[in-house]
VMD Tcl script that builds the backbone (N, CA, C; Angstrom):
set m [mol new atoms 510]
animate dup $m
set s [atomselect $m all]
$s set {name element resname resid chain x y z} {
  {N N UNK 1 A 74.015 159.982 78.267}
  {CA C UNK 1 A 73.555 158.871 77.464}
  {C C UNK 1 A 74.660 157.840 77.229}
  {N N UNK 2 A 76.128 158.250 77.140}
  {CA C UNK 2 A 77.117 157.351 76.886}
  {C C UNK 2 A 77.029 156.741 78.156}
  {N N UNK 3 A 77.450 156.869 79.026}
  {CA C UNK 3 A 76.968 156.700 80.105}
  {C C UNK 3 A 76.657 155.565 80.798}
  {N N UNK 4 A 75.103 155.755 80.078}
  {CA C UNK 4 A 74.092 154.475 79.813}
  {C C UNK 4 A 74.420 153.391 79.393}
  {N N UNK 5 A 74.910 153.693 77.955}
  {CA C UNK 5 A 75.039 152.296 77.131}
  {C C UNK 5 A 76.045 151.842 77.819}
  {N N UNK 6 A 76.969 152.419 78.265}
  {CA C UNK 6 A 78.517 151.738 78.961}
  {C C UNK 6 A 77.622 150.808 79.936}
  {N N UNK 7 A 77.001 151.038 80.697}
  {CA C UNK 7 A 76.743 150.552 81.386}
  {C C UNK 7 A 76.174 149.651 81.453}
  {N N UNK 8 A 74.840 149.819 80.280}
  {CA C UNK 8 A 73.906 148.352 79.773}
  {C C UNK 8 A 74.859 147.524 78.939}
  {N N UNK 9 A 76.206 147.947 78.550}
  {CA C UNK 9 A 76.919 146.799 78.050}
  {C C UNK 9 A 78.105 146.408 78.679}
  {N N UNK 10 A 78.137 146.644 79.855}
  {CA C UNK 10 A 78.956 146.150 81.198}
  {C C UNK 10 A 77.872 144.878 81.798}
  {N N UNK 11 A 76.452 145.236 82.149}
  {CA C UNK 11 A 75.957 144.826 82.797}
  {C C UNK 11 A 75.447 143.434 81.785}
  {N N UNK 12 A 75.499 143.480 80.703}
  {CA C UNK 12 A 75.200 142.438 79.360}
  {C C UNK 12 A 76.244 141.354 79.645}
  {N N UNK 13 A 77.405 141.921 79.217}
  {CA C UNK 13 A 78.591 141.330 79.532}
  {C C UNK 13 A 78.649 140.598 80.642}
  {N N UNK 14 A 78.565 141.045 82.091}
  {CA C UNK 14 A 78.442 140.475 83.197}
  {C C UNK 14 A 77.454 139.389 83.340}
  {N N UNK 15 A 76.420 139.540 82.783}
  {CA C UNK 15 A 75.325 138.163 82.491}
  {C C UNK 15 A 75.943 136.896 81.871}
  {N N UNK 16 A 76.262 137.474 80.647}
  {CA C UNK 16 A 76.802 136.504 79.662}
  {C C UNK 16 A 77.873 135.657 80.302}
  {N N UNK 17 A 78.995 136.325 81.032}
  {CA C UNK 17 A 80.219 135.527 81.490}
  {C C UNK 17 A 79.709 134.459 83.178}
  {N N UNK 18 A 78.286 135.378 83.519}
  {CA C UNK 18 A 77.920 134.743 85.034}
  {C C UNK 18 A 77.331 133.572 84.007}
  {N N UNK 19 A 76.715 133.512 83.346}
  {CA C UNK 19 A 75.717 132.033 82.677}
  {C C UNK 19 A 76.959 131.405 82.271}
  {N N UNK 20 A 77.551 131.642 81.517}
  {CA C UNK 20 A 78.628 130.656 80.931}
  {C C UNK 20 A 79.634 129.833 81.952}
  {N N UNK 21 A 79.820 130.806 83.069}
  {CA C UNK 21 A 80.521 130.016 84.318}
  {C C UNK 21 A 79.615 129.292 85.087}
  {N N UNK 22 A 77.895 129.131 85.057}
  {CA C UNK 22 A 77.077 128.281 86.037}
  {C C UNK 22 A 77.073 127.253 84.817}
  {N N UNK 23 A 76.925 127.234 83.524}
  {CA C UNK 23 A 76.735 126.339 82.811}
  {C C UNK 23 A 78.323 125.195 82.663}
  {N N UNK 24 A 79.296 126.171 83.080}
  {CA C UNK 24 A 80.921 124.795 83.079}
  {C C UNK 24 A 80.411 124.396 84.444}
  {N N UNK 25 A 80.102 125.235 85.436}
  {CA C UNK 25 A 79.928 124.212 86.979}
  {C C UNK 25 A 78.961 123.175 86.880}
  {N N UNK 26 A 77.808 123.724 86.277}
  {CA C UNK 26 A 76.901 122.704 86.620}
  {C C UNK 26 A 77.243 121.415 85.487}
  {N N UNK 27 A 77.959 121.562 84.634}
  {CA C UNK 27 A 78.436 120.108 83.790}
  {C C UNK 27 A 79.195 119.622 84.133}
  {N N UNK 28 A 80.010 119.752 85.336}
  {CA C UNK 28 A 81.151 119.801 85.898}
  {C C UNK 28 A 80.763 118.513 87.217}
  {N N UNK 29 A 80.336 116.849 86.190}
  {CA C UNK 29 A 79.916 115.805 87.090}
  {C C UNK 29 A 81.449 115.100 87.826}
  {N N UNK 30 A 82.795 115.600 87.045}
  {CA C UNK 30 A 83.517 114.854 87.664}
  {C C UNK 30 A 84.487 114.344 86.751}
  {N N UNK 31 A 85.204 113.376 87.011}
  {CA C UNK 31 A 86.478 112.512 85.692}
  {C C UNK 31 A 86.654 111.081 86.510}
  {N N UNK 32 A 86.542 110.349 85.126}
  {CA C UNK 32 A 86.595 108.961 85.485}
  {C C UNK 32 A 88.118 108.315 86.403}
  {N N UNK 33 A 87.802 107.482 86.950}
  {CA C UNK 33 A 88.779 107.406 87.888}
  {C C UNK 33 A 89.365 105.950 88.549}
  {N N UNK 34 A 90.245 105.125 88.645}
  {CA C UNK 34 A 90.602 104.200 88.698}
  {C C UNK 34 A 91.693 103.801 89.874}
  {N N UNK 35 A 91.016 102.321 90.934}
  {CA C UNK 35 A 91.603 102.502 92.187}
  {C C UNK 35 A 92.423 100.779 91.888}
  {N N UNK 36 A 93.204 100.401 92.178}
  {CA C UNK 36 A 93.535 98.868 92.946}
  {C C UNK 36 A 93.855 98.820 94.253}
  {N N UNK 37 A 92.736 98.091 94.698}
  {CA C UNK 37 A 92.649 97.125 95.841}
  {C C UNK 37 A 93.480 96.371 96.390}
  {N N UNK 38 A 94.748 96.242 96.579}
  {CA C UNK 38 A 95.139 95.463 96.667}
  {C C UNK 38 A 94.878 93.702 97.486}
  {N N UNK 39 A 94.107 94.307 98.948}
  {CA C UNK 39 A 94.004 92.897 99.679}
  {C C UNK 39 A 92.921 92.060 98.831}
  {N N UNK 40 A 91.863 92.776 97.704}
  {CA C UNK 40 A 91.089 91.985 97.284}
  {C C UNK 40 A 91.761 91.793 95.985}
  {N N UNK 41 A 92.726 92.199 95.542}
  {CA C UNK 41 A 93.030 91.787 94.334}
  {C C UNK 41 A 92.259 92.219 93.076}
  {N N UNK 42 A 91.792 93.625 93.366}
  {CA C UNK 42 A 90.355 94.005 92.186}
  {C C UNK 42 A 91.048 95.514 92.110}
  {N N UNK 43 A 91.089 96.103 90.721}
  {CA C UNK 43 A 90.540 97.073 90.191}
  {C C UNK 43 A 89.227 97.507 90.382}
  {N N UNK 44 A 88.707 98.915 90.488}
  {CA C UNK 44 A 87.920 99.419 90.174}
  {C C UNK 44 A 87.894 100.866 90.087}
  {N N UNK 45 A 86.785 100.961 88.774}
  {CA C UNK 45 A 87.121 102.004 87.688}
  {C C UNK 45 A 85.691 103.136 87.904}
  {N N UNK 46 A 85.759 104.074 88.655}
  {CA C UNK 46 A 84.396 104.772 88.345}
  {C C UNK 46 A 84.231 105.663 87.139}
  {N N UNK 47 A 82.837 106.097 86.799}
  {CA C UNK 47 A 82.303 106.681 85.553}
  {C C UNK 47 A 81.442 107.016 86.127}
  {N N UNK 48 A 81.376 108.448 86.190}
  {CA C UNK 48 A 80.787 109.415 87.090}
  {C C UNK 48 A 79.759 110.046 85.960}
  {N N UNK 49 A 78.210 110.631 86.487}
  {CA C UNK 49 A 77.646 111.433 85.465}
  {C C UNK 49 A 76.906 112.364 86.261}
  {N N UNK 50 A 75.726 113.003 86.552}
  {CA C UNK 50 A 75.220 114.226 86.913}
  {C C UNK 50 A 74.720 113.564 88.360}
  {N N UNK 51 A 73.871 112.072 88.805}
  {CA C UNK 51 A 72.867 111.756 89.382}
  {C C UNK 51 A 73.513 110.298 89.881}
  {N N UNK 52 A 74.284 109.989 89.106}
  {CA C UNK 52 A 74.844 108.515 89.303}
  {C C UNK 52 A 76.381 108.236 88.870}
  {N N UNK 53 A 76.535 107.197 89.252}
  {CA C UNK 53 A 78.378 106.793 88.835}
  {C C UNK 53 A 78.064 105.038 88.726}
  {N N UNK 54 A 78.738 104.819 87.827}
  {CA C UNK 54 A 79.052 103.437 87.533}
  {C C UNK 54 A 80.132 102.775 87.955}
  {N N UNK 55 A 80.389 102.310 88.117}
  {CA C UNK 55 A 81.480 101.147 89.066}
  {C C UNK 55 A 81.689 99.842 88.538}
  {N N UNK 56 A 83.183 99.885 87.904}
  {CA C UNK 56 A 83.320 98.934 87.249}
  {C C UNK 56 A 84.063 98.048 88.145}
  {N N UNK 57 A 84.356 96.737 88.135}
  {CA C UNK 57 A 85.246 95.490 88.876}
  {C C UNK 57 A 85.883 95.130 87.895}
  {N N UNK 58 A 86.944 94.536 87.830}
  {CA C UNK 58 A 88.005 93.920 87.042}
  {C C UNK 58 A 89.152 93.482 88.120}
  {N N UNK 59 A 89.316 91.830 87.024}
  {CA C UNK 59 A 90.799 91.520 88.099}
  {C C UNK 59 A 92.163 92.242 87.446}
  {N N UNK 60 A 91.713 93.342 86.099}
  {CA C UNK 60 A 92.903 93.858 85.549}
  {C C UNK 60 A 92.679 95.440 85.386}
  {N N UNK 61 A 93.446 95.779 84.611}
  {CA C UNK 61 A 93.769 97.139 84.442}
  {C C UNK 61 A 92.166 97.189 83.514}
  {N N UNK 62 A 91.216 98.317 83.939}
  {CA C UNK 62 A 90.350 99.001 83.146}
  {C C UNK 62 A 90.353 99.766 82.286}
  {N N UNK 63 A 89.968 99.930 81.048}
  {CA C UNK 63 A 90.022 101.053 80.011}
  {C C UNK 63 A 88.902 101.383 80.008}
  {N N UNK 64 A 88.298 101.615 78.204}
  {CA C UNK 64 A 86.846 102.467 78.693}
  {C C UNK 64 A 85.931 101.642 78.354}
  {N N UNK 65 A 84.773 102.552 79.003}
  {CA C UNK 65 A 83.456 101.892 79.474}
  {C C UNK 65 A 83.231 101.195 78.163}
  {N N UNK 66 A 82.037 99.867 78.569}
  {CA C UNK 66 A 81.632 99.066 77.456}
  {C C UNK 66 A 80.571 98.002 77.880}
  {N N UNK 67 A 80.094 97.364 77.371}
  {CA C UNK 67 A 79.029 96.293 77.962}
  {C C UNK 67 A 79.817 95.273 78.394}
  {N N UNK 68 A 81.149 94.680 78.230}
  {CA C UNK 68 A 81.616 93.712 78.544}
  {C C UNK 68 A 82.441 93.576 80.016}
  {N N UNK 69 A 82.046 95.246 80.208}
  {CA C UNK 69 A 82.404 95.485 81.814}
  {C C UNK 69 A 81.238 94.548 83.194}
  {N N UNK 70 A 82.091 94.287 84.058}
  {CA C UNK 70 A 81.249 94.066 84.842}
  {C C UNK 70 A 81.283 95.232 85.841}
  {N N UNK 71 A 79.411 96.247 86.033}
  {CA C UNK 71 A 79.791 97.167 86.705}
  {C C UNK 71 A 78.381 96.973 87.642}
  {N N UNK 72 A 78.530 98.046 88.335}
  {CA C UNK 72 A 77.099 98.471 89.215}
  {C C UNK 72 A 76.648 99.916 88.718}
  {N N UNK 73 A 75.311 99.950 89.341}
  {CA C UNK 73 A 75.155 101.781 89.065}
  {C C UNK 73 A 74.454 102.040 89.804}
  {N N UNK 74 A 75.051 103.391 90.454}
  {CA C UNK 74 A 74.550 103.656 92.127}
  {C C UNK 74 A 73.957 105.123 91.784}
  {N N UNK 75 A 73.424 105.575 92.645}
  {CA C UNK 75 A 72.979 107.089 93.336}
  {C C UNK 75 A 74.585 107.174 93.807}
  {N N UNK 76 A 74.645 109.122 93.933}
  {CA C UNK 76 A 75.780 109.923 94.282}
  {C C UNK 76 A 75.096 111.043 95.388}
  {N N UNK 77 A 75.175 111.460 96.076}
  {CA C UNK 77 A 74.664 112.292 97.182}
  {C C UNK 77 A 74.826 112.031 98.511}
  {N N UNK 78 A 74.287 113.172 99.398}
  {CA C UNK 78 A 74.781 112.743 100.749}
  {C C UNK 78 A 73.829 111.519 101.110}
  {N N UNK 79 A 72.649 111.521 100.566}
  {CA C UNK 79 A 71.642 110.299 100.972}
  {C C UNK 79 A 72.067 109.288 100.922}
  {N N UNK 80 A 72.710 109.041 100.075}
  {CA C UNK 80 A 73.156 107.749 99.458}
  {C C UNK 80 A 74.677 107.434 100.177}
  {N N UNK 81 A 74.412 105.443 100.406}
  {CA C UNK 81 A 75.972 105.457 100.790}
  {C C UNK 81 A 76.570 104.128 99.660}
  {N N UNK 82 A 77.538 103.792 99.628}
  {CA C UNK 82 A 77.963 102.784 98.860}
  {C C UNK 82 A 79.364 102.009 99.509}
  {N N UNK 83 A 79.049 101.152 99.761}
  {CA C UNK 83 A 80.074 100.244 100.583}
  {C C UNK 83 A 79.764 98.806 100.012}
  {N N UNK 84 A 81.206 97.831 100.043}
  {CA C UNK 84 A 81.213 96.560 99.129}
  {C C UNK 84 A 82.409 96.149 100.244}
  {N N UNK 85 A 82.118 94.892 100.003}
  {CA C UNK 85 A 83.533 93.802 100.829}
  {C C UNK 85 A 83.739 93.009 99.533}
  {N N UNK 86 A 84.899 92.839 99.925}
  {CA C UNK 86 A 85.458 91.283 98.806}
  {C C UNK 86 A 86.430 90.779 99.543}
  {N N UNK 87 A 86.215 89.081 98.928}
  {CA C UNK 87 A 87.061 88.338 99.519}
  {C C UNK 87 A 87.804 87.876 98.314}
  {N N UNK 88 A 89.051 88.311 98.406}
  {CA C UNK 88 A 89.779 87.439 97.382}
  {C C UNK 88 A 90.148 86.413 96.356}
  {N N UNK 89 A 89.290 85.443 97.187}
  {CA C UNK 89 A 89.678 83.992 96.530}
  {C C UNK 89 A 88.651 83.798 95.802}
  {N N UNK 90 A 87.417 84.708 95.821}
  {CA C UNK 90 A 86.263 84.313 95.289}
  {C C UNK 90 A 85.829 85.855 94.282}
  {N N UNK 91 A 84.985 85.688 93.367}
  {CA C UNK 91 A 84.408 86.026 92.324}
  {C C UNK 91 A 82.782 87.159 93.316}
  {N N UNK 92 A 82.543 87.253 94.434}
  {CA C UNK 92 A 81.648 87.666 94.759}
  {C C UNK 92 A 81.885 88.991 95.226}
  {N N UNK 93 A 80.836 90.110 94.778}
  {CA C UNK 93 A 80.872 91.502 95.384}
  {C C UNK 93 A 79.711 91.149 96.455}
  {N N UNK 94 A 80.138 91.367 97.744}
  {CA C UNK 94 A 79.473 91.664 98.712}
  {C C UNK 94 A 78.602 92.971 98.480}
  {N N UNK 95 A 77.700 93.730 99.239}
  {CA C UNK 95 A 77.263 94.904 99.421}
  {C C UNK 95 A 76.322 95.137 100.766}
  {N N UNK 96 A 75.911 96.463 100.986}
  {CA C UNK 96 A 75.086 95.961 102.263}
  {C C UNK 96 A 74.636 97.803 102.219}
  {N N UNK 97 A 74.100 98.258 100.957}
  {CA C UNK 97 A 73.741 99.377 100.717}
  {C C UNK 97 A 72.738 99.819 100.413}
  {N N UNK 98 A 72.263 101.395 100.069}
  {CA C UNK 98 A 70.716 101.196 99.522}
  {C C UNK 98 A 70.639 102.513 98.107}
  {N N UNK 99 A 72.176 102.454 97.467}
  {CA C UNK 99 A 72.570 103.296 96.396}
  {C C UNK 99 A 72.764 102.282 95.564}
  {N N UNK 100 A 72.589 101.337 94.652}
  {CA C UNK 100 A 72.625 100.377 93.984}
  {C C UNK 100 A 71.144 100.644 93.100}
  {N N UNK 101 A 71.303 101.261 92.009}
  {CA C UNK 101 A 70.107 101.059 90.919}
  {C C UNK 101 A 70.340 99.632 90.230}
  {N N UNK 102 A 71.057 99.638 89.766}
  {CA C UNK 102 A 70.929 97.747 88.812}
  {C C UNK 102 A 72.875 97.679 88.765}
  {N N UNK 103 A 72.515 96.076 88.365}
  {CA C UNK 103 A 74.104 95.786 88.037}
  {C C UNK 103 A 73.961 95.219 87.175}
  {N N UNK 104 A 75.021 94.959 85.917}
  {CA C UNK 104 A 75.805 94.147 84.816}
  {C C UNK 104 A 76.794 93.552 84.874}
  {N N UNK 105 A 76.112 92.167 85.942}
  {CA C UNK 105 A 77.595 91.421 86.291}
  {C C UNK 105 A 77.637 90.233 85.536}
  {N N UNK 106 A 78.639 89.400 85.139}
  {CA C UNK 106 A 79.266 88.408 83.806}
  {C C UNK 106 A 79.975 87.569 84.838}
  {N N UNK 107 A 80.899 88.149 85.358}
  {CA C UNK 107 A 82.002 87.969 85.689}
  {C C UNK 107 A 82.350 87.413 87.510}
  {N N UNK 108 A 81.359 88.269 88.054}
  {CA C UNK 108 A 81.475 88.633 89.305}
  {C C UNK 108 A 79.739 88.064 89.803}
  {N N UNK 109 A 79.384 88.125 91.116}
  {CA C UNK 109 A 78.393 87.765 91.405}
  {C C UNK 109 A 78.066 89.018 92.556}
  {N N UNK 110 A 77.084 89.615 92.950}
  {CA C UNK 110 A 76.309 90.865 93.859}
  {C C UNK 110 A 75.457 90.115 94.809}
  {N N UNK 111 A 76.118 90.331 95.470}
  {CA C UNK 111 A 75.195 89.694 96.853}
  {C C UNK 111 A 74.828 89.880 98.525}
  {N N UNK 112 A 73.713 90.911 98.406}
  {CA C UNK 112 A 73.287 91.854 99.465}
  {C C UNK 112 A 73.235 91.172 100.613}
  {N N UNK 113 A 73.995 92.192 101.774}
  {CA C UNK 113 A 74.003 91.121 103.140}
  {C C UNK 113 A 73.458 92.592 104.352}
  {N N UNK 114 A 73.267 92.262 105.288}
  {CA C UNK 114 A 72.737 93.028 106.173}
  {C C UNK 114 A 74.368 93.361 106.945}
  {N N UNK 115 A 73.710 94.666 107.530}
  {CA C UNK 115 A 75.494 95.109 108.132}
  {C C UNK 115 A 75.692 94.157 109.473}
  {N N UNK 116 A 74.556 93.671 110.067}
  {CA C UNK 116 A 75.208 93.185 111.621}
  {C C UNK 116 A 74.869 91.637 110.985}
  {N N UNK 117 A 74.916 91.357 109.931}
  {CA C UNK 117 A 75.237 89.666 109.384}
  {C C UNK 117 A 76.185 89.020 110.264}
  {N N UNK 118 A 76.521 87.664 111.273}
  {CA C UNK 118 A 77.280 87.426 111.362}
  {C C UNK 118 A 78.096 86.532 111.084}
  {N N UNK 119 A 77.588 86.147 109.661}
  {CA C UNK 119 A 78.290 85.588 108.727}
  {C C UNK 119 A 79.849 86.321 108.207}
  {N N UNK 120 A 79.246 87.877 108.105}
  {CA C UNK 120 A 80.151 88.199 108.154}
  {C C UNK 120 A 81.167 89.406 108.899}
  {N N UNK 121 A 80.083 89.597 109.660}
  {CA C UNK 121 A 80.526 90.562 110.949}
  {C C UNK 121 A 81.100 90.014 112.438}
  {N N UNK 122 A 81.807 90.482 113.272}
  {CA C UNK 122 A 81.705 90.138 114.112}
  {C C UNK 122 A 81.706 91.326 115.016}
  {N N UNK 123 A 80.692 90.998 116.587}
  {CA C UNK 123 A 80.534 91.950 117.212}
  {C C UNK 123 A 81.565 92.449 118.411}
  {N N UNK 124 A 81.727 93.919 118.510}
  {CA C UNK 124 A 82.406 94.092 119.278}
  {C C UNK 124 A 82.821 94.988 120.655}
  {N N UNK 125 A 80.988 95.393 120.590}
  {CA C UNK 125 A 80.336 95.671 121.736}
  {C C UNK 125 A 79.915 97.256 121.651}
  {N N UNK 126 A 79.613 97.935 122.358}
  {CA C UNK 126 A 79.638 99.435 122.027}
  {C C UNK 126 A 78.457 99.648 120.441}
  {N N UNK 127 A 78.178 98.743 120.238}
  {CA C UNK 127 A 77.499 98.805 118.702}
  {C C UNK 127 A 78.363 99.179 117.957}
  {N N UNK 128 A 79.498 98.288 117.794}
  {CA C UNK 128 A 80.623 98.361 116.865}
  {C C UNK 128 A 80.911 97.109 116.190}
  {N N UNK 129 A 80.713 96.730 114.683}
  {CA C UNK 129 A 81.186 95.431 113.780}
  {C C UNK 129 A 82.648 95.610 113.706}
  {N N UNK 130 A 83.116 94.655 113.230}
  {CA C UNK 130 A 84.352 94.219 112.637}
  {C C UNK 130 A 83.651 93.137 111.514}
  {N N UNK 131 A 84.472 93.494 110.066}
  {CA C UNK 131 A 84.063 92.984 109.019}
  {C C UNK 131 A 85.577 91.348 109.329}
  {N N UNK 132 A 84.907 90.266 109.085}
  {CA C UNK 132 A 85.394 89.166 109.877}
  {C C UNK 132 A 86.659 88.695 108.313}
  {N N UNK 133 A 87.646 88.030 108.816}
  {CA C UNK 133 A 88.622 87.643 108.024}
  {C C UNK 133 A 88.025 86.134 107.167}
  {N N UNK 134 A 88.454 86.644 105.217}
  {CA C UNK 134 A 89.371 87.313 105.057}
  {C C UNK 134 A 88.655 88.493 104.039}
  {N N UNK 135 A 87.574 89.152 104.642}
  {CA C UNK 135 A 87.000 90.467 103.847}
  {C C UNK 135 A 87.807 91.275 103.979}
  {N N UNK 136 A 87.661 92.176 102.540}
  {CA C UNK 136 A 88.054 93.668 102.945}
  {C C UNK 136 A 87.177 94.407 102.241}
  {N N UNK 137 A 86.585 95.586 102.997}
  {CA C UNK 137 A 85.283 96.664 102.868}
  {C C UNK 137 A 86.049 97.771 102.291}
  {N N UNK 138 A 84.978 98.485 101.320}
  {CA C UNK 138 A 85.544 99.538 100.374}
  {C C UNK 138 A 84.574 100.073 100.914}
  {N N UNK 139 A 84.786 101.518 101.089}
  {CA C UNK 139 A 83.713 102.810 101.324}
  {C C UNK 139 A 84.060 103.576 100.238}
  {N N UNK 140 A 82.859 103.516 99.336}
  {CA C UNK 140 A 82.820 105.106 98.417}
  {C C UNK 140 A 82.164 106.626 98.573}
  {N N UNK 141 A 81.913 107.166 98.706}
  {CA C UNK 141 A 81.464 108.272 98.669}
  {C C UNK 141 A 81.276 109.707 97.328}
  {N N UNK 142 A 80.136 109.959 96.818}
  {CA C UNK 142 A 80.388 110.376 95.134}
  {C C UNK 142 A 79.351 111.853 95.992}
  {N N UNK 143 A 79.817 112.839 94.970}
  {CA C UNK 143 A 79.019 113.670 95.565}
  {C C UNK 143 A 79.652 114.988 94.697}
  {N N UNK 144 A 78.772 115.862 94.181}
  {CA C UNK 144 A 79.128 116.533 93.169}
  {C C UNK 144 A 80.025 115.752 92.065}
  {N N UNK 145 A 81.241 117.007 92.085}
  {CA C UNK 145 A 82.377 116.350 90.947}
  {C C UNK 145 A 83.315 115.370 92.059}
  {N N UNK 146 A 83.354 115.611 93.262}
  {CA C UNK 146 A 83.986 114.706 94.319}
  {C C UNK 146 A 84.017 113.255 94.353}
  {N N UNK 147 A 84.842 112.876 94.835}
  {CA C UNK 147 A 84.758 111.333 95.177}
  {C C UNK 147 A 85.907 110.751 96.244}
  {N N UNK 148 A 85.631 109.653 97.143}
  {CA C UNK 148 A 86.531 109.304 98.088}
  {C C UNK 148 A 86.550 108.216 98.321}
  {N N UNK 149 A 87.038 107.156 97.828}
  {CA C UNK 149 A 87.747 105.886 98.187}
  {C C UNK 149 A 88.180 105.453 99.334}
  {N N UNK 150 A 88.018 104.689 100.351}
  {CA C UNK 150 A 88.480 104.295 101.591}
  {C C UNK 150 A 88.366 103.316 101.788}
  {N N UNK 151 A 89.758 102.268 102.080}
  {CA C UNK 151 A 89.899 100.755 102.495}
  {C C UNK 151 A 89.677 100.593 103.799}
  {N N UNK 152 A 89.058 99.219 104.390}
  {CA C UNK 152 A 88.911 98.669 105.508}
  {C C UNK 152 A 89.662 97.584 106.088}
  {N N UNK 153 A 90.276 96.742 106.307}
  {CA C UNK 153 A 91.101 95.687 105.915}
  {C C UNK 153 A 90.609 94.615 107.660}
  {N N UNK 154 A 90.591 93.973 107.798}
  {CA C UNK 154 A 90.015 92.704 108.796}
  {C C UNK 154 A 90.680 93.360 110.295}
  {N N UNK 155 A 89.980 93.386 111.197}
  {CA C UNK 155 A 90.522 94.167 112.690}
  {C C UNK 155 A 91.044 95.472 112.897}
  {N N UNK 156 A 90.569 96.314 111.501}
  {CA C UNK 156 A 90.917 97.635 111.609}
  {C C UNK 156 A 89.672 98.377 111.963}
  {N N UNK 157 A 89.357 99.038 113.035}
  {CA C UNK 157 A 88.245 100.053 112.894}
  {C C UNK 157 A 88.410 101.258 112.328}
  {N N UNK 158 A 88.847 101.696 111.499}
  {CA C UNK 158 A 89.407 102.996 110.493}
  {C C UNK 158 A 89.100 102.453 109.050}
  {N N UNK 159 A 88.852 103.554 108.354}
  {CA C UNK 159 A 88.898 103.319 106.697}
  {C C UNK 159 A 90.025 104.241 106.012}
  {N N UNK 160 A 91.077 103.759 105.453}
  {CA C UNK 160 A 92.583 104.385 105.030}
  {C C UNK 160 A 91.929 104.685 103.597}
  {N N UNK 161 A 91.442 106.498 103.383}
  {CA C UNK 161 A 91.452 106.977 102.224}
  {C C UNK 161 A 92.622 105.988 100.672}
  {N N UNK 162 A 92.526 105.835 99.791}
  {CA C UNK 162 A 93.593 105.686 98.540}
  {C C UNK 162 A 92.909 106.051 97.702}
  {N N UNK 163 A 94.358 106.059 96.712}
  {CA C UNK 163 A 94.720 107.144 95.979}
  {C C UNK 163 A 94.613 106.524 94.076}
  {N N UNK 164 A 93.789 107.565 93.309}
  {CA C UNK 164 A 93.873 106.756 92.094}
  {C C UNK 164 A 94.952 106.336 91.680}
  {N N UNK 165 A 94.498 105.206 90.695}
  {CA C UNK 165 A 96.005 105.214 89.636}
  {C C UNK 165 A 96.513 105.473 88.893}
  {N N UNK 166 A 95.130 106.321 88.046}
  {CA C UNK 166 A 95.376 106.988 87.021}
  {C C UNK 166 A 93.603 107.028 86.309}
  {N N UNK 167 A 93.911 107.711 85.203}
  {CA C UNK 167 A 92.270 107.967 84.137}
  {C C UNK 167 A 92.513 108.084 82.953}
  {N N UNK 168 A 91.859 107.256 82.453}
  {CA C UNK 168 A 91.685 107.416 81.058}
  {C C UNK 168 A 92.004 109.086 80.423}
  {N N UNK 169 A 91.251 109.483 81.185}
  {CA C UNK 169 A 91.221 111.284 80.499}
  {C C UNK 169 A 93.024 111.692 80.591}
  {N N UNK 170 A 94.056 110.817 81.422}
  {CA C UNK 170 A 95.261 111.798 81.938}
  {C C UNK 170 A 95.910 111.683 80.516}
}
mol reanalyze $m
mol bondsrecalc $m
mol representation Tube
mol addrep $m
């Protein structure tokens, strides 16, 4: 009979600590996170949650979230992709995606273009673009608690992963 109970309170135990470790994973959307751009001259600040991430723009250092941000708010998954160009001299977020739920822009202007645009593409045979000078294309990628940042910069066919700068949370 001792036995027993050892056992129904091994096996109790073992429940309790398996739920409590699916319940930290599954809350486990991620930590806010902050990149500069340099060729576009932009900050941007993500705010990650279970289903979506927000994406803030700034020509400065970001703190925390607020309405006076100018952001977007996308889908996170493999379905979903999220890619933006900017050109420097100007106030406009390019995009050419289909993870974009709404934006809260003030500041900045959103303005959807097709990928073989050749306004701002140029072709380069093989069914290969080049994003045309003086853009530079951001690739995001959000997915679980994950996330991956990658610059494009004018006549590069590669996207060069970078690296945050820091988070609010550090």
């Amino acid at each position: 009979m001792k036995t027993f109970i050892k056992f129904i309170i091994v096996l109790l135990c073992s429940l309790i600590i398996a739920i409590i470790a699916f319940f930290i994973w599954y809350s486990d959307t991620g930590r806010e996170n902050q990149y500069y751009i340099k060729e576009a001259n932009m900050y941007i600040k993500t705010y990650p949650s279970r289903e979506t991430v927000i994406i803030a723009f700034s020509d400065n250092i970001i703190g925390d979230f607020s309405d006076s941000l100018d952001y977007v708010k996308v889908y996170k998954g493999d379905n979903y992709y999220t890619d933006f160009f900017f050109d420097a001299m100007d106030k406009t977020i390019y995009s050419r995606n289909n993870s974009i739920i709404n934006s809260h822009l003030m500041g900045y202007e959103l303005k959807i273009v097709a990928f073989r645009d050749t306004a701002y593409y140029t072709y380069r045979g093989n069914g290969s673009y080049l994003l045309k000078s003086p853009y530079t294309g951001v690739s995001m990628s959000f997915w679980g608690s994950k996330e991956k940042v990658s610059v494009k910069n004018q006549n590069e066919i590669c996207y060069t992963e970078i690296k945050t700068i820091g988070s609010v949370s550090d």
